[in-house]
N, C-alpha and C positions, 0 to 999 in steps of 0.2 A: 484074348479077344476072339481068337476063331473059334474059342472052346463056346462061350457065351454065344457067339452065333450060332453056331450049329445046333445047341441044346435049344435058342429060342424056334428056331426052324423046325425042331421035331417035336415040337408041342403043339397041342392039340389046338383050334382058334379059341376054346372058351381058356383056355388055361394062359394062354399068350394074353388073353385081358386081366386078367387074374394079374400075371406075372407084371406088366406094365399098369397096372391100379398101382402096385407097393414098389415101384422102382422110387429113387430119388432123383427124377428126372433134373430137377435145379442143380443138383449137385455134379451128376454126370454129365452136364453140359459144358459146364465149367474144367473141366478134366480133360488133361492132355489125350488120354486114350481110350475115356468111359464117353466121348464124345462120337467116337463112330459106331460106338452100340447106338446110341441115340440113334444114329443116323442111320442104319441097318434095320430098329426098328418101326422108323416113319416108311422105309421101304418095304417091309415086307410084311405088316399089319395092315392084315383086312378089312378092318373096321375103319373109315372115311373118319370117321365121327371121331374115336376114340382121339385119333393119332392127331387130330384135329384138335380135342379138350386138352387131352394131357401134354402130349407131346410137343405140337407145336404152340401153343400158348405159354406153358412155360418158359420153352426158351425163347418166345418175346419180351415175355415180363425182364426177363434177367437182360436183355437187350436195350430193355425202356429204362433202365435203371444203371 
């Protein structure tokens, strides 16, 4: 988990969008411990928007369901 953090941290902003386009946001949400990446990345992605489409939309869907 801290390795995953740290490596999302030292990437560049356009590669951290890159990197959260191809996560499996649904699946890591669900996840005992792929669930605080989630969470690490709603916090420290720059992008309003992005963290906003992917991020948190997702894990509503999975909420509404």
């Amino acid at each position: 988990m801290r390795v995953a953090c740290t490596l999302f941290n030292i990437l560049d902003a356009k590669d951290r969008k890159v990197a959260v386009k191809n996560l499996p946001i649904a699946e890591m949400v669900v996840n005992k411990i792929a669930h605080l990446f989630v969470i690490h990345i709603a916090n420290t992605l720059d992008d309003t928007q992005m963290t906003k489409k992917k991020v948190l939309h997702e894990a509503l869907k999975l909420i509404d369901d």
